[in-house]
Each structure stands twice: as C-alpha cells, then as structure tokens.
N, C-alpha and C positions, 0 to 999 in steps of 0.2 A: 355928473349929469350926462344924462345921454343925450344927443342930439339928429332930429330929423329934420335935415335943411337947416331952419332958422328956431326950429320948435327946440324947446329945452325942456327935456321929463327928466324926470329923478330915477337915481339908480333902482334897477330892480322896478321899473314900471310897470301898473296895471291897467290892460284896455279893456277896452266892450267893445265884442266883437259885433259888426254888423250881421244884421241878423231882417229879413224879410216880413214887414207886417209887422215887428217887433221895437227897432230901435228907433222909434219916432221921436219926436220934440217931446213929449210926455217923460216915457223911460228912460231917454237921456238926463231929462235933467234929475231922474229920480235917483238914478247910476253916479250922475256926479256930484250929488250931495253926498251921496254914502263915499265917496273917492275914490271914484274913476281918473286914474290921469289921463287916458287918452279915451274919445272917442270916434264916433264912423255914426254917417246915416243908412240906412236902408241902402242897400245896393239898387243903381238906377239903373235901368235900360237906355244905352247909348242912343239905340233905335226912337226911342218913346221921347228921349229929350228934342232928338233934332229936328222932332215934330213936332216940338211943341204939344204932348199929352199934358194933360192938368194934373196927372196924378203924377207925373215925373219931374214936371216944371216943381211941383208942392215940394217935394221931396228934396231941391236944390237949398232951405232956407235953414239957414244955422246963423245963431245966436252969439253974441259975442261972451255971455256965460258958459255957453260948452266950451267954448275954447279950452285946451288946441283939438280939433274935431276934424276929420277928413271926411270929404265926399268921395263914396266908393261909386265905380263905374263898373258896369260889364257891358261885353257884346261881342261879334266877331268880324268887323271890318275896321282897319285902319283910317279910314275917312270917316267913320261914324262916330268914331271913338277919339278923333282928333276932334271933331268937332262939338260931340257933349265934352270932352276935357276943356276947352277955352269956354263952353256954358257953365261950366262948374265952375271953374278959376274968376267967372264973374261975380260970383258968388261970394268970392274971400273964404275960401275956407284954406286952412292952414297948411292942408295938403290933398295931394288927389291920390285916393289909392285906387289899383284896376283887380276887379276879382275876377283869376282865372282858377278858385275854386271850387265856387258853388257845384254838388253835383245834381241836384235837381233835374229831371229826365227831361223836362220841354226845355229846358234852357242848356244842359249839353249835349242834347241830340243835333242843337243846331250847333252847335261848335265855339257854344260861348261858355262860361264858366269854366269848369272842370272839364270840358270838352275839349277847351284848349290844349292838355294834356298831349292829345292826341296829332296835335301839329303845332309841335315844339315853335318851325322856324315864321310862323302866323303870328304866335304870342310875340315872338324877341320882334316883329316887326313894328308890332301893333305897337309894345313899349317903345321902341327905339323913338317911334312918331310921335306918342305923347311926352314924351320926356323933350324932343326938341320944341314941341310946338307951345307949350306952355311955362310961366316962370316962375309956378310953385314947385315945391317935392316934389316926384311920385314914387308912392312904394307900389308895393302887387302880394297879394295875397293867395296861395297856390296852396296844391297839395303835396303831397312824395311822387306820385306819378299817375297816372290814368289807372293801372291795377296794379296786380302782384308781381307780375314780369317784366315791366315797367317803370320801375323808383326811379326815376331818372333826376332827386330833385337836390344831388350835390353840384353834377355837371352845369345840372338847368340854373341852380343859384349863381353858379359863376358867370353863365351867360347874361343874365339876367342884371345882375352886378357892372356888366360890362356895358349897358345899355346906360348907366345913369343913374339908374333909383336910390334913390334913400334910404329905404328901409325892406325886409322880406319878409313877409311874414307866412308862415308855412304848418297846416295843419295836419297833424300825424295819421293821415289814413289817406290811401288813394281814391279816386274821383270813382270808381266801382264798387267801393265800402259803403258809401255815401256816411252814413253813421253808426253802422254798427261794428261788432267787434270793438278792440281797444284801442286808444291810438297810441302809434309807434312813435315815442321823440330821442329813439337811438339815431336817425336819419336827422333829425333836427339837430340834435347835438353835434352830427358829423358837419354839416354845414357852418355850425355858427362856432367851431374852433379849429374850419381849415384855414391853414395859413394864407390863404391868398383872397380868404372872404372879409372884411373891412367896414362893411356898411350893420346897422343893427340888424340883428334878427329874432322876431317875436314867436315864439310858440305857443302854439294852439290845441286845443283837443282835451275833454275829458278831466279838465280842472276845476274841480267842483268841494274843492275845501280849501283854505290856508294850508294847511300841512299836502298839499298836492303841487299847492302854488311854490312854496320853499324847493322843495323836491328839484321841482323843474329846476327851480335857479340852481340849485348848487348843484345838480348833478350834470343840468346840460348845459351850465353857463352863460341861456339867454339873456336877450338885454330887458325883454318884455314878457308878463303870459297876455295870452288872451283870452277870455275869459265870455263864455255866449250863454249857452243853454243852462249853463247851471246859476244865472245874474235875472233867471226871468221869477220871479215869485221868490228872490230870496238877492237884491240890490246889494243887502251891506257884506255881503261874500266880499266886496273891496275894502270896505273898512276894515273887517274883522282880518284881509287877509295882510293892509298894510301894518295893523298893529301883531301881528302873528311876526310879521319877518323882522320887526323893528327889535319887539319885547321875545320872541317864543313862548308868550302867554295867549292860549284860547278865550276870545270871549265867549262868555255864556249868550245863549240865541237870544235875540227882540223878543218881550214881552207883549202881551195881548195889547197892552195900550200901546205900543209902539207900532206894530203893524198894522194895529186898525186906524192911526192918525197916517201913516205913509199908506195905505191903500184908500183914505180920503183923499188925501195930498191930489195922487196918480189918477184919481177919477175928476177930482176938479181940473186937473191939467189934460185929462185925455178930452174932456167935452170940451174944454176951452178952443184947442186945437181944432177938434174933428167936429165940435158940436153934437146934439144929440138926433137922432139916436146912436148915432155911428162911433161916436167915441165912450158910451156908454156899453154898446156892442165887444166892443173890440177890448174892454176892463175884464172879459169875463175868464179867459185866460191866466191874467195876474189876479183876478179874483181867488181861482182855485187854489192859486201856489202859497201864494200868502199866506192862506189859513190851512193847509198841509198838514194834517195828524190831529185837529182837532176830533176829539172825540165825539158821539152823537150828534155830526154834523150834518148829515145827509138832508135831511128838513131845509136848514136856512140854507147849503150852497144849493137847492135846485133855485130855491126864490133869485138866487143872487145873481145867478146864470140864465134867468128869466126876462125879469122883471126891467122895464125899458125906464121906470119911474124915477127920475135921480132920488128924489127927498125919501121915495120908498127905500132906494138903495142905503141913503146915508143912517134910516133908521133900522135898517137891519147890520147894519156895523157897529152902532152905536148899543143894539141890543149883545151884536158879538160878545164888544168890550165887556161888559157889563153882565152878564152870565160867565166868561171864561174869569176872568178877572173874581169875581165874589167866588167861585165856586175852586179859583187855584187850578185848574186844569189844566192849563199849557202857558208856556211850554212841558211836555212830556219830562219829568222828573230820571234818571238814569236808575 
C-alpha cells in the first residue's frame, strides 16, 4: 500500500486529476464508480474562500463516498492560503493539496498557479505555512518548471519535500506549454527515484490509455498517474486501466447501453447538484464525449447541446440507445 498521511491507496494508484468546471460532485462520483482511488475538487481560490464567495464556499463539500478526496487550493499569499487551508481542513477532507500548476494566464499572471514557478522561495513559504498551520496531509501539485530554461523540478521536489508534504505530484510540461506539445516524465522519473526523495510521487500528463498508464509505472516508477483530460467523456479509462495492469488484458470499449445509462446517471446527478438549467448546461461537454465516433450523429448532438428540457434530453438518449444498439453501429468495429 501506498500511503498519504493516514490515507491508504493501493500499489500502482489511479487519481482524477483536478480539473476546473469539470471535477464537481457529479463527475466525481461518476470517476469513482468506474475506480478512481483517489480524488481532488475543483481547484478553489484561496482569495474567494476567505470571502466567503458562494461559488468557492460550494466547492468546499465532499462526501464521505469519494473518500479519500483532497480539497485543492491555489493563490499567491501565505495569509490567504493559510487561512482557506484551516477552511478546507473544516471540511474533513482527507488531505489538502496547493496547486502551483495551473497555467491558465489570469491565474499565473498574478503569481498563483504555475506562476508560482516563477518565485521558487514564495511557493516553499506558502507550503512551509500550510503544512504548520493545519493537521491534515498536504501535498502540491506543480510542474518541471515555469519554461524551457527553467526545469528546476528535481531541486524544487527536494525543497518542497523538506517543507513536510506528503505527497508531489508533478505534470510533465512547464507552466509556458501550458498543454501543448508532449509531456516529459524523464524529469518525473528523475525525481521519484532520487535517492534523497521519500514521499510518493504522482505523474501526470498525456495518459489517456491503460497501456500509457502501465508505461508510466514501469518505466518511471511512480507511485500514482493522474489521470484529467483524457477521464472527461470516457470515466472507465480507471477501470479498464486497473484491470489492464492487474490482467494485461484490454477491455473492449462500453457499449451503447452502457454509456447512455452512465450519461443518464451524470445528468440526473449534475441537475441534482446544480439544478436546472445550470447543471443540465454544464452535461453538454460530457454529452459530446460520451458519444465520440458515433456515426450520422450531427442531427441529435446539436439537439443535445441545445436543448435545456431534461425529459427531452432523456428522450433523445433513450432514442440513442435504441438506434445505435438495433442498427450495431458502435462501438466502431476494428
């Protein structure tokens, strides 16, 4: 077992990565049916909590079903960030991760996320103050370094390590990539098999198969992937990747009746949450992904991406099934 703090995950663990707009109360719990061992909320605004915003207070609420689940934090002042950390730690979540990340241009322009990058001894403050001020975990989530000339994220894990944290989790591209390009986990593998690094370390970036997921582990040794963009319109990427590393059998992709009962599922949990219209709104994202390569689709995803009607929505799924299904059409045959 691996272990962060008091949390116990299993060897070779898969998270869900925090993710903006994306990893709400819905998707979470849609991730950890298909088996997610670890989660993360939405990344908060330290600023927003300690104002008491509604949209950042919202975002503080995790379930004792996600468990074990972190509430991630960003910002760029130690007072702010000390004091959404004991808002969060009210919360009971299992650990408190800080994203120095994100590179999103309004958020490291001011020197929070992936801007942090940029003033190394700002970040090791900020942690040094959450890790004393509160009595959960905390990990931090970073990149290799602000750009090319800049990797600085062997040194920076030892610093970082030195502070206290629990866990590191580190995504292969600098904070000026933001996401494009490939990401690099030669720099991740350097960190999580230097001799003087001790704590897990999770990588991140561009794992969007089981056979990507395997890769990472055996060839960089992590304790964890993490697992974001390629978990949106396609959840059992966990399942499929924990039976991949257990057996090294592929499963064959969800069937039409499968994805169109879990994108029921996702819609009755997203309205529950957000209500309508707003959480019927915000379906329409995982609506596309979900049904990905269906052929002669364009007709029903405009309706679906439209249409604010739940009972409309659920009869244009129900019609999915039931055309792709009678007619064998997907999944796409090889």
């Amino acid at each position: 077992m691996i272990k962060i703090g008091n949390t116990e995950l299993p060897e070779r663990f898969l998270a869900l990565a925090p993710m903006e707009d994306m990893t709400d109360p819905s998707f979470r719990f849609i991730c950890k049916q298909y088996g997610a061992d670890m989660l993360y909320t939405e990344f908060i605004s330290s600023d927003g909590l300690i104002r008491k915003g509604t949209k950042s207070l919202r975002k503080l609420l995790v379930c004792d079903d996600e468990r074990p689940i972190g509430i991630q934090l960003y910002g760029h002042l130690p007072e702010a960030m000390v004091e959404a950390a004991r808002m969060a730690e009210a919360s009971k979540p299992d650990l408190v991760d800080l994203n120095f990340g994100c590179p999103v241009k309004k958020i490291s322009r001011r020197g929070a996320g992936a801007g942090m990058l940029r003033n190394i001894p700002m970040m090791i403050e900020i942690t040094k103050a959450v890790v004393r001020a509160i009595n959960l975990p905390v990990t931090v989530k970073t990149r290799l370094g602000w750009d090319e000339s800049s990797k600085v994220i062997v040194d920076l894990a030892l610093h970082l390590q030195d502070t206290g944290i629990a866990a590191l989790t580190i995504h292969g591209r600098t904070g000026t990539q933001l996401y494009r390009g490939n990401a690099d986990w030669t720099l991740i593998g350097e960190v999580k098999n230097h001799p003087h690094i001790h704590i897990p370390v999770i990588g991140n970036g561009d794992v969007d198969t089981p056979v990507k997921a395997r890769n990472m582990f055996d060839t960089y040794h992590v304790d964890g992937v993490m697992i974001g963009r390629a978990a949106i319109g396609m959840p059992w990427i966990f399942r499929d990747t924990r039976h991949y590393l257990q057996t090294g059998e592929l499963l064959p992709p969800p069937d039409i009746h499968e994805r169109v009962a879990l994108a029921r599922l996702h819609l009755e949990k997203s309205v529950a949450w957000k209500g309508e219209p707003r959480g019927i709104f915000e379906m329409r994202r995982h609506f596309i992904n979900y049904f990905k390569g269906l052929p002669d689709f364009r007709e029903t995803k405009q309706k679906l991406v439209t249409t604010l009607e739940i009972n409309e929505i659920i009869d244009l799924l129900e019609g999915i099934r039931d055309r792709y299904s009678m007619n064998n059409e997907y999944p796409p045959k090889c």
